[in-house]
PDB file of N, CA, C and O in Angstrom:
ATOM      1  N   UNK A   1      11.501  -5.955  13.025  1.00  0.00           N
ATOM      2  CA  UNK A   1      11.413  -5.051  11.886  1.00  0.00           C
ATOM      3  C   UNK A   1      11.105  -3.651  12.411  1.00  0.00           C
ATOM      4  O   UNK A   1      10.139  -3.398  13.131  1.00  0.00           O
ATOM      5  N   UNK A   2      12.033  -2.736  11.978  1.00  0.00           N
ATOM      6  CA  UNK A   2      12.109  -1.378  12.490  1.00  0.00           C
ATOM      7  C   UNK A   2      10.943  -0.343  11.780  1.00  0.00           C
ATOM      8  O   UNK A   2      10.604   0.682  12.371  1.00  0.00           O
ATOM      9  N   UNK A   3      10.205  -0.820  10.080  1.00  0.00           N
ATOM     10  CA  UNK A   3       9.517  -0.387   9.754  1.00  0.00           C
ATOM     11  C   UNK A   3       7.669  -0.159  10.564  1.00  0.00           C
ATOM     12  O   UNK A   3       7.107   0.729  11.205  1.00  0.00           O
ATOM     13  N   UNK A   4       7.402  -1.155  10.184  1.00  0.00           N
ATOM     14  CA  UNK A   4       6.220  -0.963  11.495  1.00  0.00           C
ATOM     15  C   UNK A   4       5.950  -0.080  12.580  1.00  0.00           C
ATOM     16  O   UNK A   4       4.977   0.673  12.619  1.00  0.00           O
ATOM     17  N   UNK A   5       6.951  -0.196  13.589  1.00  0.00           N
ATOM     18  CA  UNK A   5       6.655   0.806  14.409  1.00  0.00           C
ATOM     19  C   UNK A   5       7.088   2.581  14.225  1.00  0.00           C
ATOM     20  O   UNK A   5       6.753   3.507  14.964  1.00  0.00           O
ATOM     21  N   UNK A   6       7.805   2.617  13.164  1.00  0.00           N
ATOM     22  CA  UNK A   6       8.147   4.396  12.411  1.00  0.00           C
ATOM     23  C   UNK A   6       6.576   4.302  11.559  1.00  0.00           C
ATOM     24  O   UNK A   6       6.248   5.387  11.079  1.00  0.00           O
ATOM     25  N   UNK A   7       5.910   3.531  11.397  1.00  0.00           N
ATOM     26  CA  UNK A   7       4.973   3.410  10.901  1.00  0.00           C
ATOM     27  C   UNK A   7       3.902   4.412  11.814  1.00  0.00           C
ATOM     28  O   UNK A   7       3.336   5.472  11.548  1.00  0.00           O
ATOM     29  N   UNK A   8       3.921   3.532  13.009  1.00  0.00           N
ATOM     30  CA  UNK A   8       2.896   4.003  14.071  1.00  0.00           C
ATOM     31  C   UNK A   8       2.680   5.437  14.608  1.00  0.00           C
ATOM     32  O   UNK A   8       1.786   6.237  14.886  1.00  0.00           O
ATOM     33  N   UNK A   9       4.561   5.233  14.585  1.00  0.00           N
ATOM     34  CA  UNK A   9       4.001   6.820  15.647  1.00  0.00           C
ATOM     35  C   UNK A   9       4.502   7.676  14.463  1.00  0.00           C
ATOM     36  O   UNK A   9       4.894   8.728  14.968  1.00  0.00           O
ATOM     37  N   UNK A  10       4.750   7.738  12.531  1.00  0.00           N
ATOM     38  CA  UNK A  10       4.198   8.360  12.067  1.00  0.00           C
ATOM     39  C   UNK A  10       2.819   8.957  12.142  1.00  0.00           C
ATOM     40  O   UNK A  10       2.620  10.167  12.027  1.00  0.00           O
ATOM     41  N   UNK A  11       1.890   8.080  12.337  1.00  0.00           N
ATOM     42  CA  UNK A  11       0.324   7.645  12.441  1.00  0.00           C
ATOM     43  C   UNK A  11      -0.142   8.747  13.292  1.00  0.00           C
ATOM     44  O   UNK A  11      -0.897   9.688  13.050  1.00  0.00           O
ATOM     45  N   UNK A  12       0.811   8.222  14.873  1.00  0.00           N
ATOM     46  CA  UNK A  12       0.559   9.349  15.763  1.00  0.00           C
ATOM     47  C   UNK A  12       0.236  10.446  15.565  1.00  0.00           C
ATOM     48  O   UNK A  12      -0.850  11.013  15.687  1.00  0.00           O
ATOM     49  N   UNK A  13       1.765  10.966  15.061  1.00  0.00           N
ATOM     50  CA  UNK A  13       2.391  11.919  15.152  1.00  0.00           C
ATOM     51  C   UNK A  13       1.343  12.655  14.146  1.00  0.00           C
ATOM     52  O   UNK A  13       0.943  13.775  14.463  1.00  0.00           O
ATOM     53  N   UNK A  14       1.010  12.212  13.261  1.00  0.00           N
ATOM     54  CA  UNK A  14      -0.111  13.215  12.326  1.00  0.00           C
ATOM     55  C   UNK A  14      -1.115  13.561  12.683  1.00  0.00           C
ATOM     56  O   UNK A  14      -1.630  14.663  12.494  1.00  0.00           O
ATOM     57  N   UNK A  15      -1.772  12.144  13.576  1.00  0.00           N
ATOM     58  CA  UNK A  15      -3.544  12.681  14.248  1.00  0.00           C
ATOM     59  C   UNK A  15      -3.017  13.771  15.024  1.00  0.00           C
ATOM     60  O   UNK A  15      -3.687  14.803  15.009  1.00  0.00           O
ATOM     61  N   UNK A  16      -1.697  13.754  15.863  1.00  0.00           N
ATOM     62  CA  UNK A  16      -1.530  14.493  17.114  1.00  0.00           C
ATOM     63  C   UNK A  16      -1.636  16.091  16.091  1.00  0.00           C
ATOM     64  O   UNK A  16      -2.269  17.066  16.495  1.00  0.00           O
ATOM     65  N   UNK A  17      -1.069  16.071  15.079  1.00  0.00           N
ATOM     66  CA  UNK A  17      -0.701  17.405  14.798  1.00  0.00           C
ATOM     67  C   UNK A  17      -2.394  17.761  14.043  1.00  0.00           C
ATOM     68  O   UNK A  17      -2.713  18.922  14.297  1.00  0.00           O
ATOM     69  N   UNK A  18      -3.188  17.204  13.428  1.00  0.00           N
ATOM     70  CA  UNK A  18      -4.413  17.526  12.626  1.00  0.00           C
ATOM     71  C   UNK A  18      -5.468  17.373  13.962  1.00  0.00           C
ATOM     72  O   UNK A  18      -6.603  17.798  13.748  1.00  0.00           O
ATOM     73  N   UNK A  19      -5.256  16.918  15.060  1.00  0.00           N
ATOM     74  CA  UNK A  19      -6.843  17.083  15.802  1.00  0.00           C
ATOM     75  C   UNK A  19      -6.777  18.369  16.577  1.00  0.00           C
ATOM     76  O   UNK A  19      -7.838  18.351  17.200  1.00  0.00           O
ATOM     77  N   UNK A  20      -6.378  19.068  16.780  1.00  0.00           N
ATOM     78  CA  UNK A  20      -5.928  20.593  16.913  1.00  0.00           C
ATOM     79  C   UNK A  20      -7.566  21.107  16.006  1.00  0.00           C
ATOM     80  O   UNK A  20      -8.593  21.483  16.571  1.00  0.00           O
ATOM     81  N   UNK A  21      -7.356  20.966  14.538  1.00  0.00           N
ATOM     82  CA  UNK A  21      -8.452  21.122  13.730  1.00  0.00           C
ATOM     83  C   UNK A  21      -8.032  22.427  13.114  1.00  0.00           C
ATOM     84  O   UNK A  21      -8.674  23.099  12.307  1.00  0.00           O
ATOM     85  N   UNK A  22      -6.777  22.691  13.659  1.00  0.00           N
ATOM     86  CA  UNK A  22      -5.793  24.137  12.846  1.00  0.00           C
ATOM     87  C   UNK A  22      -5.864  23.838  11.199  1.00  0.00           C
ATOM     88  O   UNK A  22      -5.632  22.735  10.704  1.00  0.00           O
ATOM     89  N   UNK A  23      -6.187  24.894  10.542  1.00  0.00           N
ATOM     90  CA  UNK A  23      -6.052  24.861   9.342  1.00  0.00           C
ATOM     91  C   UNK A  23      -4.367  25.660   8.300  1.00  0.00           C
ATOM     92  O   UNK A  23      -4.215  25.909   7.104  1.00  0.00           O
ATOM     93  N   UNK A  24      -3.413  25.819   9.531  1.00  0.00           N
ATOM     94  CA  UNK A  24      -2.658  26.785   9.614  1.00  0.00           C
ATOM     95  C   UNK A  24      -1.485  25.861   8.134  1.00  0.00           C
ATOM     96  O   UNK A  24      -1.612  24.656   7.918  1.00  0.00           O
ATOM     97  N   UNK A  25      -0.747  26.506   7.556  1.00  0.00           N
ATOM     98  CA  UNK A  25       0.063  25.586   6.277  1.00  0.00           C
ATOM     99  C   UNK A  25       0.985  25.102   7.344  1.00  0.00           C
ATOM    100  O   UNK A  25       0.565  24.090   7.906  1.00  0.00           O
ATOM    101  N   UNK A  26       1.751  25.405   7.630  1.00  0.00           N
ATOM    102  CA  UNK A  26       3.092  24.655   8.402  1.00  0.00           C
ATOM    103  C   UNK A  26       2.290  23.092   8.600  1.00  0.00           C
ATOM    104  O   UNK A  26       2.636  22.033   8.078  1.00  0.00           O
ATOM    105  N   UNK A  27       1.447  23.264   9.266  1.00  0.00           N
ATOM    106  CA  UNK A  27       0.550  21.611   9.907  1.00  0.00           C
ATOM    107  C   UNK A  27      -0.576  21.092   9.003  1.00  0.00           C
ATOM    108  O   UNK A  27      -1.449  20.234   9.138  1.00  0.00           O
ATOM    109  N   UNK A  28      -0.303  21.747   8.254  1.00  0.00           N
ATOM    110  CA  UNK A  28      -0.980  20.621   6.609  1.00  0.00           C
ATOM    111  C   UNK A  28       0.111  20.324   5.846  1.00  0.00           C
ATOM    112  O   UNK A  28      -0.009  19.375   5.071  1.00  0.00           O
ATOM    113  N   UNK A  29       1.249  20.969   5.887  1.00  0.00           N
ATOM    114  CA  UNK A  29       2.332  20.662   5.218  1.00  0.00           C
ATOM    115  C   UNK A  29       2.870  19.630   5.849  1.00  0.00           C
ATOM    116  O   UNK A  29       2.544  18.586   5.284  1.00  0.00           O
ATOM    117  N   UNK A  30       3.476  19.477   6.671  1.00  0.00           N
ATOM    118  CA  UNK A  30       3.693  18.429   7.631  1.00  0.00           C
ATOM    119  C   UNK A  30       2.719  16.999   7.508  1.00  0.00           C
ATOM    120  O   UNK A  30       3.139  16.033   6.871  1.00  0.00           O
ATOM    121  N   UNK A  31       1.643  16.983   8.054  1.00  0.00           N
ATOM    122  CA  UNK A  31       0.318  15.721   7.688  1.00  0.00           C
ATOM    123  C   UNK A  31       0.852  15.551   6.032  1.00  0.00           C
ATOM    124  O   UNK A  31       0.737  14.363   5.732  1.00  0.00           O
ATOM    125  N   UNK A  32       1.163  16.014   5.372  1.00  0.00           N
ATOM    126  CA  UNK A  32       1.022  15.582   3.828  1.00  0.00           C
ATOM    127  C   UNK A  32       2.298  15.384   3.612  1.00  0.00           C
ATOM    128  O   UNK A  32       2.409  14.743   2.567  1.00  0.00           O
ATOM    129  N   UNK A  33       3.908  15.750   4.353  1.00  0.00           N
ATOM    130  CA  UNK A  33       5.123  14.698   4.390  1.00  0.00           C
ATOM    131  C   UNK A  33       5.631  13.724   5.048  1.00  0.00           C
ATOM    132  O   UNK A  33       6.554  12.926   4.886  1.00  0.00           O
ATOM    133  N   UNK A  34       4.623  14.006   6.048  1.00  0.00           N
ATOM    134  CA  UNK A  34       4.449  12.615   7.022  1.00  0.00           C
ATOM    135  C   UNK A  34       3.756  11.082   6.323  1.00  0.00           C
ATOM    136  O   UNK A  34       4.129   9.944   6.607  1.00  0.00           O
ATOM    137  N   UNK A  35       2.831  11.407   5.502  1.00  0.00           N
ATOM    138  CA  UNK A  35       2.253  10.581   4.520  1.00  0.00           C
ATOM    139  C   UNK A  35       3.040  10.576   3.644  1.00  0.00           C
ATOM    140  O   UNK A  35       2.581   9.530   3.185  1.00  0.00           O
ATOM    141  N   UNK A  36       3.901  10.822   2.919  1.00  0.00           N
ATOM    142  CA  UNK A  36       4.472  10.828   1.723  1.00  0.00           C
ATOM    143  C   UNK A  36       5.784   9.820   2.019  1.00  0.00           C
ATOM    144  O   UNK A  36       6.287   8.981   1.272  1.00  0.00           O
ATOM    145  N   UNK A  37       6.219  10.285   3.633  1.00  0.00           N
ATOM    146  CA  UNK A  37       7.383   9.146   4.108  1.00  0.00           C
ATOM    147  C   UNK A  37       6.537   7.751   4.247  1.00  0.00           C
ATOM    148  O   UNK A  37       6.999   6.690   3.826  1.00  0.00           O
ATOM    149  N   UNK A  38       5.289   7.847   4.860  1.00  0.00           N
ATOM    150  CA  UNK A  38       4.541   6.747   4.825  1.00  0.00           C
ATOM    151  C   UNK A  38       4.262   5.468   3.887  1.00  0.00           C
ATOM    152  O   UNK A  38       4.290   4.240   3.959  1.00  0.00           O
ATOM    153  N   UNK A  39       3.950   6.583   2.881  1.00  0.00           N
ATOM    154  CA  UNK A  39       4.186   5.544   1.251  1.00  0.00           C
ATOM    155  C   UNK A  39       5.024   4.954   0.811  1.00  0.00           C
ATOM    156  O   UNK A  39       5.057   3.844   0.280  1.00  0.00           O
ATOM    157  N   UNK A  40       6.025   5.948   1.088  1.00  0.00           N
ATOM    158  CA  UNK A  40       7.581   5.508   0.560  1.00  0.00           C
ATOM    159  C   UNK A  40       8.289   4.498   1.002  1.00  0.00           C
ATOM    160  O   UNK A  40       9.125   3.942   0.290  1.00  0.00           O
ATOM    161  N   UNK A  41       7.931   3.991   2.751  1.00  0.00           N
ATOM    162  CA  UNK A  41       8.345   3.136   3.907  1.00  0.00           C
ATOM    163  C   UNK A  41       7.302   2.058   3.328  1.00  0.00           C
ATOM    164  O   UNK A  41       7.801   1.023   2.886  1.00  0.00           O
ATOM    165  N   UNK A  42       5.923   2.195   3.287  1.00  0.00           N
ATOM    166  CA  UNK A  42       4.887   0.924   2.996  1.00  0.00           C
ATOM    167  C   UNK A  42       5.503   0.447   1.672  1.00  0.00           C
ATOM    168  O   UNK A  42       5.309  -0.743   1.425  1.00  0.00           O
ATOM    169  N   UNK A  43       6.449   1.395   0.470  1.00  0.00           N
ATOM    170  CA  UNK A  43       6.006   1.009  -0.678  1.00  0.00           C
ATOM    171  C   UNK A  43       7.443  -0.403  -0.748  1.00  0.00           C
ATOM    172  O   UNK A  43       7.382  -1.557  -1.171  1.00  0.00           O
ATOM    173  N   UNK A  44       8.385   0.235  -0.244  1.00  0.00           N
ATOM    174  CA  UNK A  44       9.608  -0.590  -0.234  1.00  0.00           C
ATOM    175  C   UNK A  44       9.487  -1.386   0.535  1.00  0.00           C
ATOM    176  O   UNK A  44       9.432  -2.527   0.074  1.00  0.00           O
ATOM    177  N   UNK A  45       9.389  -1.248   1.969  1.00  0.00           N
ATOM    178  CA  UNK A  45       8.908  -2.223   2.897  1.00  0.00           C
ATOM    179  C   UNK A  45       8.028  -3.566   2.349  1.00  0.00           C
ATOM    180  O   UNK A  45       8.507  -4.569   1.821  1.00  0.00           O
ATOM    181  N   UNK A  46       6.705  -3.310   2.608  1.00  0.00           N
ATOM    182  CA  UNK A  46       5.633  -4.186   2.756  1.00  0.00           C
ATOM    183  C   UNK A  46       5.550  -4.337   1.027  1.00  0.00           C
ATOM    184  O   UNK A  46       5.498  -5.510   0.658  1.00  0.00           O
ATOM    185  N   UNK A  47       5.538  -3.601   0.246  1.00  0.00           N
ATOM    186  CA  UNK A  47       5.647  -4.251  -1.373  1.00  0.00           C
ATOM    187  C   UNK A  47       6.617  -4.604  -1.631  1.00  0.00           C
ATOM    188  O   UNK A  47       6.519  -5.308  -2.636  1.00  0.00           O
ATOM    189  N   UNK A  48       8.006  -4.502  -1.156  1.00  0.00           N
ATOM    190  CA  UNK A  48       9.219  -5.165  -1.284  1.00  0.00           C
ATOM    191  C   UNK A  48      10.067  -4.577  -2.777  1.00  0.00           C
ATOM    192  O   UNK A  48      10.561  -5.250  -3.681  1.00  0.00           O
ATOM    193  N   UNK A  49      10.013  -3.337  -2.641  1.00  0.00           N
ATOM    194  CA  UNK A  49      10.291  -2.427  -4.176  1.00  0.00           C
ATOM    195  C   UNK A  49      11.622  -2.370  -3.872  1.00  0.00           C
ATOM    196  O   UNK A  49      12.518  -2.497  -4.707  1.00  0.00           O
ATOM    197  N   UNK A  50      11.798  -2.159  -2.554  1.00  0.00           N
ATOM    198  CA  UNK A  50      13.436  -1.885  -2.226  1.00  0.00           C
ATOM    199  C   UNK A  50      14.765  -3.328  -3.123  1.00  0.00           C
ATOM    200  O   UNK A  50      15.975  -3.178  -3.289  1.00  0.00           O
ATOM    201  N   UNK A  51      14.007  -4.418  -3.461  1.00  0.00           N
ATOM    202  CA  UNK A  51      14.484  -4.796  -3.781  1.00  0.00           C
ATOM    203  C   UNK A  51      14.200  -5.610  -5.368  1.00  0.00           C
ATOM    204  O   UNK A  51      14.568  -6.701  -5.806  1.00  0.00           O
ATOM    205  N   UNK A  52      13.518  -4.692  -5.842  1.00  0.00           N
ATOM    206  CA  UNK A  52      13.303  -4.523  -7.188  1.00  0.00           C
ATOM    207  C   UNK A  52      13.759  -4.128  -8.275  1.00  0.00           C
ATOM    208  O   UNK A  52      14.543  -3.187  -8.145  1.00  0.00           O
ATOM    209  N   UNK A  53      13.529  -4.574  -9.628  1.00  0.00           N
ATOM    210  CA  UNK A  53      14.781  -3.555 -10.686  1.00  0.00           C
ATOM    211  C   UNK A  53      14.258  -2.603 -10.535  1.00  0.00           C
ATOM    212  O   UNK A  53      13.173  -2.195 -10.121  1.00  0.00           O
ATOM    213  N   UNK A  54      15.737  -2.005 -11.172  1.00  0.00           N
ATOM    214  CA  UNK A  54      16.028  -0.737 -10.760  1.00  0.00           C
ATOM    215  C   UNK A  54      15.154   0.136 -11.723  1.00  0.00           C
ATOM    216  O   UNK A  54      15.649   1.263 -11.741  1.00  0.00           O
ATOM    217  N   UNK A  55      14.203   0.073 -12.420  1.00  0.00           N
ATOM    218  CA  UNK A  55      13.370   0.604 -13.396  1.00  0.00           C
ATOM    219  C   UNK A  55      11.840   0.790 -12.659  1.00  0.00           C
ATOM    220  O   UNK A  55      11.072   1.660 -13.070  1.00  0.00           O
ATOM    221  N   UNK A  56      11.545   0.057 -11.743  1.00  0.00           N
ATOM    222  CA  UNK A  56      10.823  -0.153 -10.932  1.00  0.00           C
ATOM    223  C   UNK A  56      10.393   0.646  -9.566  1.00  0.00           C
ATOM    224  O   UNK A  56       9.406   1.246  -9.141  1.00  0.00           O
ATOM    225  N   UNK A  57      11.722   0.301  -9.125  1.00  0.00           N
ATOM    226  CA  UNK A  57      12.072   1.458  -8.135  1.00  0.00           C
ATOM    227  C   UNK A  57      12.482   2.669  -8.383  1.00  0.00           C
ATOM    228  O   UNK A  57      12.515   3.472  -7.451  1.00  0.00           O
ATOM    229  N   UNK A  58      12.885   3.064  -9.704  1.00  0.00           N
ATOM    230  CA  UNK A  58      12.993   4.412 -10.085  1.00  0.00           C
ATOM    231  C   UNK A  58      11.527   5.123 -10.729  1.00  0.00           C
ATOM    232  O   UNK A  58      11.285   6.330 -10.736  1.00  0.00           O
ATOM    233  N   UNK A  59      10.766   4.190 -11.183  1.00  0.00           N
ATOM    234  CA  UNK A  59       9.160   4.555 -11.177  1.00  0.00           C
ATOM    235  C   UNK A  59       8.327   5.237  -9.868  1.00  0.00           C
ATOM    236  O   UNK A  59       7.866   6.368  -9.711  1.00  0.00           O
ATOM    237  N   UNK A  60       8.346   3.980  -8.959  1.00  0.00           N
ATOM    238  CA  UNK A  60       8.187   4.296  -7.657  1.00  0.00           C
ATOM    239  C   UNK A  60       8.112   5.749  -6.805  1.00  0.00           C
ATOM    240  O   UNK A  60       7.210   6.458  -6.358  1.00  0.00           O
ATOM    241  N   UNK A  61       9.746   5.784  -6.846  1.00  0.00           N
ATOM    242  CA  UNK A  61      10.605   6.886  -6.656  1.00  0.00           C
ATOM    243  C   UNK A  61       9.834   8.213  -7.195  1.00  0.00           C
ATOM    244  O   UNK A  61       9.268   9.114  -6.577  1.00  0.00           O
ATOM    245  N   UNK A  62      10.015   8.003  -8.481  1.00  0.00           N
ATOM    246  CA  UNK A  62       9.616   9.223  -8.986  1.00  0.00           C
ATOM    247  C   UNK A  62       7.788   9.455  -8.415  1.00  0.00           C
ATOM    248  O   UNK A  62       7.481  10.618  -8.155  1.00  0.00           O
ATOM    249  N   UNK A  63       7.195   8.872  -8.327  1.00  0.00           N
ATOM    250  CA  UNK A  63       5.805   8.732  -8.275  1.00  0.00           C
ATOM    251  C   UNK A  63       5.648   9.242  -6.959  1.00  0.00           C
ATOM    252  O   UNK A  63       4.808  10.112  -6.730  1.00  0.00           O
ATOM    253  N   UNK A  64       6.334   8.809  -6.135  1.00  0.00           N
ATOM    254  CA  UNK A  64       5.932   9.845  -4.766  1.00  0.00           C
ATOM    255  C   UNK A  64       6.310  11.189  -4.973  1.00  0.00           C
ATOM    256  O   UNK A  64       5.554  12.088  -4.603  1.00  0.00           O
ATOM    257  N   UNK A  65       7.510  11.463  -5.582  1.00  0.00           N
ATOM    258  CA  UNK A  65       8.288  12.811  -5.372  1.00  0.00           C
ATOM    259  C   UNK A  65       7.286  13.473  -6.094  1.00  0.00           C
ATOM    260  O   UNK A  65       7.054  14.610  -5.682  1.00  0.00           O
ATOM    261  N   UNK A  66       6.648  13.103  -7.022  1.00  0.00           N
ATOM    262  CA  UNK A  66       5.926  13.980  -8.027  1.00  0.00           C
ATOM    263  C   UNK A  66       4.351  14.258  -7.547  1.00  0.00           C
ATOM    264  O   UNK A  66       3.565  15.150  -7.868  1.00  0.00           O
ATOM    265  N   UNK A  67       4.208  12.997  -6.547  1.00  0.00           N
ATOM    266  CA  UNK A  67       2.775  13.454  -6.006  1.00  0.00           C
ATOM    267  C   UNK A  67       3.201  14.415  -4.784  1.00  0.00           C
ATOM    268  O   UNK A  67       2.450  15.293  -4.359  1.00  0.00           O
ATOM    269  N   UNK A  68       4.205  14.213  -4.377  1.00  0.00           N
ATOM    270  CA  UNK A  68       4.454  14.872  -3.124  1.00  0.00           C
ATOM    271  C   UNK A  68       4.239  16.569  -3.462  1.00  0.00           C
ATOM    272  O   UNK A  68       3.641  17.441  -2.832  1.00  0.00           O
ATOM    273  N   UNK A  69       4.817  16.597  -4.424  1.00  0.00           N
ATOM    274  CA  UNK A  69       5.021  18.149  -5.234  1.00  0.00           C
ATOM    275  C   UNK A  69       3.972  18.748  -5.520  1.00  0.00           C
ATOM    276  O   UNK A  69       3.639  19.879  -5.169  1.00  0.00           O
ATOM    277  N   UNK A  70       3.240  17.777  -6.371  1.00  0.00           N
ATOM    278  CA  UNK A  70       1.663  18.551  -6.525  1.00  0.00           C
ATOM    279  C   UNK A  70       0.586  18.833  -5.652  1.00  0.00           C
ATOM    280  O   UNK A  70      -0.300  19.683  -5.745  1.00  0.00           O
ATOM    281  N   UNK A  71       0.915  17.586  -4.394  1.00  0.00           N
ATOM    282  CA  UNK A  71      -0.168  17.843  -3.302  1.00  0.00           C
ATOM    283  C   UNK A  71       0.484  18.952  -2.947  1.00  0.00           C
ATOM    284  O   UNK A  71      -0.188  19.970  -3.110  1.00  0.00           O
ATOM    285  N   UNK A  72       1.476  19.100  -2.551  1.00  0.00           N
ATOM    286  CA  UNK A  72       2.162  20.730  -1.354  1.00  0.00           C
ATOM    287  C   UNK A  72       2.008  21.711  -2.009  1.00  0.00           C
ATOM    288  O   UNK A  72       1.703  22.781  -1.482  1.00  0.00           O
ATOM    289  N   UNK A  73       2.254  21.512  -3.834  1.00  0.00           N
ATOM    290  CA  UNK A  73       1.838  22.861  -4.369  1.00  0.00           C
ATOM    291  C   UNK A  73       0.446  23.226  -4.323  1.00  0.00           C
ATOM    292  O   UNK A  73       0.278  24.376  -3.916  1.00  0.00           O
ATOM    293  N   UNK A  74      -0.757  22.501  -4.660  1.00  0.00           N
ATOM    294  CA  UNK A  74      -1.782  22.619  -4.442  1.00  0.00           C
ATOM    295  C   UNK A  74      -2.265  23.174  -3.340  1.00  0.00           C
ATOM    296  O   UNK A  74      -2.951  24.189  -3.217  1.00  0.00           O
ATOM    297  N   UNK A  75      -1.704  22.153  -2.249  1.00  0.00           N
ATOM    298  CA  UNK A  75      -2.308  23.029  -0.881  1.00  0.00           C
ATOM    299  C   UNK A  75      -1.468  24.232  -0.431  1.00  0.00           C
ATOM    300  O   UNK A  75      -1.627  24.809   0.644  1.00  0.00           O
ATOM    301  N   UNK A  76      -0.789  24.470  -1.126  1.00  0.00           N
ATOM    302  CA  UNK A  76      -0.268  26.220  -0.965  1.00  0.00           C
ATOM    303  C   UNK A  76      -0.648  27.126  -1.303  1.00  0.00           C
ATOM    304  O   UNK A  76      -0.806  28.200  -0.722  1.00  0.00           O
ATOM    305  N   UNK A  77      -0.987  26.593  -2.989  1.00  0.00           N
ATOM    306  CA  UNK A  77      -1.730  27.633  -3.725  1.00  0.00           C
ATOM    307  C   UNK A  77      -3.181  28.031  -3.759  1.00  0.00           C
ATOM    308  O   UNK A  77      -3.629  29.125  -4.103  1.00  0.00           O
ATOM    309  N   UNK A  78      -3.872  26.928  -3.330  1.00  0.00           N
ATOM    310  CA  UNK A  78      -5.445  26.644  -3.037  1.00  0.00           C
ATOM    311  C   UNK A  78      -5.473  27.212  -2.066  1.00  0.00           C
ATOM    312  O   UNK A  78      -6.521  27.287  -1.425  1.00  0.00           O
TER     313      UNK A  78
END
């Protein structure tokens, strides 16, 4: 299974970019779409939505895109 390990060195790839301890937007923006692919991979993956009705997965769907939006707007505007 190819999910798991895009899992990991997502994982990585975020501590690598946040232990810096930079508060700079480019690398909070990043940590917060790196998580957002995270969810999206755990949610279909390991909850098995990918193969869910389609009312379900269009819930889903929408539910990341819309948190995704408010966290990035937030931490732009904040």
């Amino acid at each position: 299974m190819w999910v798991f390990p895009v899992l990991v060195l997502a994982t990585l790839s975020s501590w690598l970019l946040g232990i810096e301890g930079s508060t700079s937007t480019p690398i909070g923006c990043a940590v917060v779409a790196i998580a957002l692919i995270k969810v999206r991979l755990v949610g279909l993956h390991f909850m098995e939505l990918r193969d869910a009705p389609a009312a379900l997965r269009g819930a889903f769907e929408v539910y990341v895109v819309a948190t995704g939006a408010t966290l990035l707007t937030l931490y732009l505007v904040l």
